[in-house]
Structure formats: C-alpha cells, structure tokens
C-alpha positions in Angstrom: 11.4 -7.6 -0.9 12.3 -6.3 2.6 11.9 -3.0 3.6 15.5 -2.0 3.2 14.6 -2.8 -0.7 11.7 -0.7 -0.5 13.9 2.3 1.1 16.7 1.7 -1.5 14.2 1.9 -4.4 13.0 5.1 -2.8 16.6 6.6 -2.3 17.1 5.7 -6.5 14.3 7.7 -7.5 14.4 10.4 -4.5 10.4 9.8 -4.7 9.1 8.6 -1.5 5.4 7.8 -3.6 3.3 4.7 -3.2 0.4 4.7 -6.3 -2.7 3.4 -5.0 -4.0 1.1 -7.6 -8.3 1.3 -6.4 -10.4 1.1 -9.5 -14.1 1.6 -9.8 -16.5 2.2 -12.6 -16.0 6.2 -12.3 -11.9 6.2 -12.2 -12.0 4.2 -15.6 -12.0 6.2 -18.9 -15.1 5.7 -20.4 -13.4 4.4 -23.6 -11.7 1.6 -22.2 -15.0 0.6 -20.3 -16.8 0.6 -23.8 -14.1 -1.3 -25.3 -14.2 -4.2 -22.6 -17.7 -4.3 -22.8 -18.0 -4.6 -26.5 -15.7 -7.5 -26.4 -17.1 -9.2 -23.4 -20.7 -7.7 -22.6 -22.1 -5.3 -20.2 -21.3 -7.2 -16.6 -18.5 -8.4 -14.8 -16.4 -10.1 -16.9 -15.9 -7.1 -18.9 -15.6 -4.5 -15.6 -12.5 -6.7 -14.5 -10.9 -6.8 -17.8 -11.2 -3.1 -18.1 -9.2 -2.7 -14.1 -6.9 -5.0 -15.8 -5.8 -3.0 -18.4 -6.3 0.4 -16.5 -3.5 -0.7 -14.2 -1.2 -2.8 -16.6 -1.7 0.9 -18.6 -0.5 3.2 -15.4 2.4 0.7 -14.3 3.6 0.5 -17.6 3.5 4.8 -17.9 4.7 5.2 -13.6 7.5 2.4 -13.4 10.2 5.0 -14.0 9.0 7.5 -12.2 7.6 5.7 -8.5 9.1 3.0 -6.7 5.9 1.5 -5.3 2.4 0.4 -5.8 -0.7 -0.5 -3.4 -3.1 -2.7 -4.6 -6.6 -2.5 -2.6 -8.4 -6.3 -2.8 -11.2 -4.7 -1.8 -12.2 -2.8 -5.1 -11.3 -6.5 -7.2 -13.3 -8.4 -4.9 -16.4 -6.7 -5.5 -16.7 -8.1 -9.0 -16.6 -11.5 -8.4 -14.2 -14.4 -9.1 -13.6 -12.1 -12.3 -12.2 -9.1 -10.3 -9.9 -11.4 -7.8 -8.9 -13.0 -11.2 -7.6 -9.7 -12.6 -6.6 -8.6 -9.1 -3.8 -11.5 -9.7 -3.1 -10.9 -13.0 -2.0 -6.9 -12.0 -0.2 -8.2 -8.7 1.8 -10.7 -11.0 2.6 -7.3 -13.4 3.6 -4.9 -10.9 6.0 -8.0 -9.5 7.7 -8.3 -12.9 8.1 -5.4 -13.6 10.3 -4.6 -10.7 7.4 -2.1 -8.0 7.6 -2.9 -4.4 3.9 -4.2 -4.4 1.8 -4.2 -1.3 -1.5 -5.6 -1.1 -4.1 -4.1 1.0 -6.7 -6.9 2.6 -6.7 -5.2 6.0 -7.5 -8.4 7.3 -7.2 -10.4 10.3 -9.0 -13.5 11.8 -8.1 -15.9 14.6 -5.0 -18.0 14.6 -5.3 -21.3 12.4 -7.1 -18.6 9.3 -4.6 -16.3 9.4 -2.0 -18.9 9.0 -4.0 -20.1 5.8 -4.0 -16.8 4.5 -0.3 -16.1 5.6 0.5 -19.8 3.7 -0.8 -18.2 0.4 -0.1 -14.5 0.3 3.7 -15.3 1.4 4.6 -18.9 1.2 2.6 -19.7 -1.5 1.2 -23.2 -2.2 2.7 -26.6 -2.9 1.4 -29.3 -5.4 3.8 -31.8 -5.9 6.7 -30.2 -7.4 5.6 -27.3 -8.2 5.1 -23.5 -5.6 2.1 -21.6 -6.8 1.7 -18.1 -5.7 -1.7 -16.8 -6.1 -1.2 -13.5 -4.9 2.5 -12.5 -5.4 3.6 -9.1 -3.4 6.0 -8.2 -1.3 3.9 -7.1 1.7 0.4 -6.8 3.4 -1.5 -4.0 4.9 -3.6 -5.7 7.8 -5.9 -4.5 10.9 -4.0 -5.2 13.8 -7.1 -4.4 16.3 -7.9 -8.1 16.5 -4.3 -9.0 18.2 -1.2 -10.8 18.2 -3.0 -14.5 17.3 -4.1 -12.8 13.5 -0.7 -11.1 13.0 1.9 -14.1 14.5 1.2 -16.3 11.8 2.9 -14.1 9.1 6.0 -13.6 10.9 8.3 -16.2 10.2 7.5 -15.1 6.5 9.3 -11.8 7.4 12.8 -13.1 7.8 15.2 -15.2 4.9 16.3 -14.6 1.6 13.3 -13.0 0.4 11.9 -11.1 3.2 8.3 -10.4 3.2 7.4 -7.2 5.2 3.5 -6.1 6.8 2.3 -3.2 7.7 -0.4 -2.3 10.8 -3.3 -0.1 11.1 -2.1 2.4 14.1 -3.7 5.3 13.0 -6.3 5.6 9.6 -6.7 8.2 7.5 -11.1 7.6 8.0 -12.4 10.6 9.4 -14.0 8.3 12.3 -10.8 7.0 13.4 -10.9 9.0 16.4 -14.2 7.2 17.5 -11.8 4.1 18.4 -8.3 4.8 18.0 -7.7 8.1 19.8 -9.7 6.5 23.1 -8.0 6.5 26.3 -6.4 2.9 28.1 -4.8 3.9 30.5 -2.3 6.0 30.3 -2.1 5.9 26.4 -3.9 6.4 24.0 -5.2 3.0 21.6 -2.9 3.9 18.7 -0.3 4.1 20.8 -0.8 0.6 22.1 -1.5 -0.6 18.4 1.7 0.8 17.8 3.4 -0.6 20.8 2.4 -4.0 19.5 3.7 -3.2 16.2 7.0 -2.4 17.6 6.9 -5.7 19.8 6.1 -7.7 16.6 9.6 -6.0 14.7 11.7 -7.6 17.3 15.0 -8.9 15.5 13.5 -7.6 12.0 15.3 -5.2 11.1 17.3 -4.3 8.3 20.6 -2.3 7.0 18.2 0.5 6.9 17.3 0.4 10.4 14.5 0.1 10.0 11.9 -3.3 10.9 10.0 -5.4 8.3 6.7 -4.4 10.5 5.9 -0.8 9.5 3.2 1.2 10.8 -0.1 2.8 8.7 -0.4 6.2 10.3 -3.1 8.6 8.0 -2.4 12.4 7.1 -5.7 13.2 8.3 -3.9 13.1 11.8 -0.9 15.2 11.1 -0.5 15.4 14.9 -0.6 12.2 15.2 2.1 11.6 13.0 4.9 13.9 14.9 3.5 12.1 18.0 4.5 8.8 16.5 7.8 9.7 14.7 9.3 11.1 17.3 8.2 8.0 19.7 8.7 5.4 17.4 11.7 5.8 15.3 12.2 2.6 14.0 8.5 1.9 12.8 8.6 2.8 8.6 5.5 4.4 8.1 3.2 3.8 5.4 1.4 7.1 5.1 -2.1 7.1 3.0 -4.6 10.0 2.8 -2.7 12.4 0.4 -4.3 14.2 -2.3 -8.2 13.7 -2.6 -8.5 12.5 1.2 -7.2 15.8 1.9 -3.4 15.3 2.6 -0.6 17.9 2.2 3.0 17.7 1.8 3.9 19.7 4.7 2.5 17.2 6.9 3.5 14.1 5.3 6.9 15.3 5.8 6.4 15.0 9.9 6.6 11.1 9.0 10.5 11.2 7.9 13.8 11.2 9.5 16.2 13.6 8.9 17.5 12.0 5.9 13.9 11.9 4.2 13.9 8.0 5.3 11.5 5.8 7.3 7.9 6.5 5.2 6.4 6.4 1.8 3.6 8.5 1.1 0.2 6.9 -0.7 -1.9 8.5 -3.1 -5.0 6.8 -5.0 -7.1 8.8 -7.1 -5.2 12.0 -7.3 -3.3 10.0 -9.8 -5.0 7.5 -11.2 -8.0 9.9 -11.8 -5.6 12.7 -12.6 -7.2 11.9 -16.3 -10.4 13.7 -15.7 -9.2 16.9 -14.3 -6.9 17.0 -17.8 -9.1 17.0 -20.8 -7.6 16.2 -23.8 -4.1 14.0 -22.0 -4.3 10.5 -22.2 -5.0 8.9 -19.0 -1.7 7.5 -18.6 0.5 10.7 -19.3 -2.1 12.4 -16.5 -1.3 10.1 -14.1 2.7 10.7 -14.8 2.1 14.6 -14.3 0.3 14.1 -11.2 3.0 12.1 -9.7 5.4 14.7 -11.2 3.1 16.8 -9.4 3.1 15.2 -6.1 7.3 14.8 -6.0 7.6 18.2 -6.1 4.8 19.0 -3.3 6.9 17.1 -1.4 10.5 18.3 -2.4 9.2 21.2 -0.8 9.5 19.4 2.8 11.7 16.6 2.6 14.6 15.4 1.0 15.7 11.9 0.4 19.5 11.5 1.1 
C-alpha cells in the first residue's frame, strides 16, 4: 500500500492514529497468559501464543476505528523462533483485514544484507511456482544512520502496482537522541542531514497525495524539532511516535500536519494496548477502543483532517 493509501485511509476515518502493537509479559491480561500457559506450559511457546491472540483480539475490536497498525519485531523476537512465528501470523492478520501495517525492525546492514532482507520483507520469496511472503506489510521503519548502501536496496520495491513505502529514523522519540542526532556538521544539525538524505531517497516517489513513499520518524519528545522539520521538509510524511505514555501531547503532534491535517500519522503503544489496566472491570479490548476514542479527540482539538 503506498502512502497515498495510507493518507486516504486516514482521510475515511478523520483519525490520523497508528496502534503500536509491542507486547510484553506486563501489557498481557493475566487471564489470557494463564490460559496459554495451561494449554501449552509455562515458557515460550505459550508467551507467543498469548501476543498472538492479544493482537488478533485488539485488531479485531480497532479495525473500525484506526487506519493503521505498527508492529515492533523486536518484542516477537525476544521469544524465540515461537515469537517471530506469531509475529507472522499477526502481520498476515492485520494484512487481511485491511490496516496499513508497518513493521518496525529499525534495521540496516551493508549493501548485499540489506538487499536479502529487502528480497523478503517486500518481494517476497520464490520456490518454483509459488511467492512466499514471510513477513507481509506494507512498509518498514529502519535506522538510516548507517547510509544510503542499507537503504538503496529497498527502493525499487517502492514504485509499481503495489507500492511498498519505508520510513527513516530523523529524529527519535529516546530521551538520548540528542546525544547523536542534535550534534552539529557543519552548518546543520545531524537530523537534518538524516532528513536531507531521506528527501534525496523520495526522488520521483511521490504520490497523488504529494507526498513521497520515504517518510520521516520524527519523535514528540522533540516538539521543536518537529515545526523545524515541517516547515523545511514539506513533502516528507511523518511517522510521529512518542504519544501517550512516552509523554506526547496533542498540541504538539499537531506541529507535524499541513494545513489540511495531512502529511503524518501519530503512534501510540501502550496507552492503548494497556488502556486495560487503568479500567478495571472493561475488557481489554473495549479499553483499548476508548483509549483510541480518547486519543481522536486529543487530537480533534489541534488538527483537522480535510
């Protein structure tokens, strides 16, 4: 799905949201983690099938209600082959059942790896007559600090019928971003090159929408940052994480947009996936729907999608 799909999904629900889908042990009801582990035993097996059905439970309950989802590798890949096995299972879900899905590796290598990696995320794998995708989404979240030779390899993937889109690390929402990102070269500062490069690597990508299928991560913990950045780089769709229990607002998530209340999606995680433990007595999957709910109208508040 190109990024024009992604800002068309947005402009049907006015909700520019992105759920983060990061399980752990402590976001999981209790319940549904003794149920698993009756079935399957304490361990593994039974931790992935319990993020399994966590996150086939909240995109069944959110898939009226946001337009995207994040999935973070990271949090699957700690259990195992068991967690990358349900990892695949959700990414396959959230596909079918219609999300803009973007999976977050934040990873880069040198030029032949990332083209392996590029091969499967996006082109997906041949054996004899038949395409396997093992990891089916529409784009990837990677760390563009390594340069061009990890982020070329993708591109051709970003252009055809089924446009696959990325989006770059400029600025993170980590409070020790500034350590790196904010240091001086010259006369810019290094998110600004990072998103000089990101800008470079959008050339003759881009859609109806205007905007390219290379988008720009830019955190809220850097609401400064972000006017900075819109108002330089107006072309550059922003993924925007860090709202909710990073410490994000609405009023400066709303420095990412245009004027029409295009250009960015706003990401929360656990606000609303572990929305069920600030509500006792709702069902985890009716918590998470009022904490989106919740969220939509934060941000009505700034910005309107047109």
């Amino acid at each position: 799905m190109s990024i024009d799909g992604l800002q068309n999904k947005i402009r049907k629900l006015k909700t520019p949201i992105m759920v983060g889908l990061d399980p752990s042990r402590e976001l999981i009801p209790p319940e549904l983690l003794a149920a698993c582990a009756e079935k399957a035993g304490v361990g593994p097996e039974a931790e992935a099938a319990s993020y399994l059905q966590f996150c086939r439970g909240l995109l069944d309950a959110l898939k009226k209600y946001v337009p995207a989802v994040k999935i973070q590798s990271a949090c699957f890949e700690a259990l195992g082959w068991q967690g990358v096995k349900a990892m695949q299972e959700v990414l396959a879900y959230a596909k079918k059942l219609g999300y803009y899905v973007l999976l977050e590796t934040m990873r880069t290598d040198v030029e032949h790896i990332a083209a392996l990696s590029a091969q499967s995320v996006f082109g997906g794998l041949q054996y004899g007559e038949t395409r396997s995708f093992p990891y089916p989404c529409d784009g990837l979240v990677l760390n563009g600090y390594l340069g061009s030779d990890g982020v070329r390899p993708y591109l051709p993937y970003l252009r055809g019928e089924d446009p696959k889109n990325l989006f770059i690390v400029v600025k993170s929402s980590n409070k020790s971003s500034p350590e790196v990102q904010d240091l001086l070269s010259g006369d810019r500062v290094i998110h600004t090159a990072m998103a000089d490069l990101t800008l470079r690597w959008s050339t003759d990508l881009f859609g109806k929408c205007g905007y390219g299928e290379v988008g720009a991560v830019v955190g809220l913990s850097s609401p400064g940052a972000i006017q900075a950045l819109r108002k330089r780089y107006d072309t550059l769709f922003f993924l925007v994480p860090g709202y909710g229990a990073q410490g994000g607002v609405a009023k400066h998530a709303s420095y990412a947009f245009d004027r029409l209340g295009h250009g960015a999606v706003v990401c929360a995680s656990r606000s609303i996936i572990g929305a069920w433990r600030e509500q006792p007595g709702t069902d985890w999957p009716e918590a998470a729907v009022q904490a989106v709910e919740k969220m939509k109208r934060q941000l009505e508040s700034y910005v309107t999608v047109l």
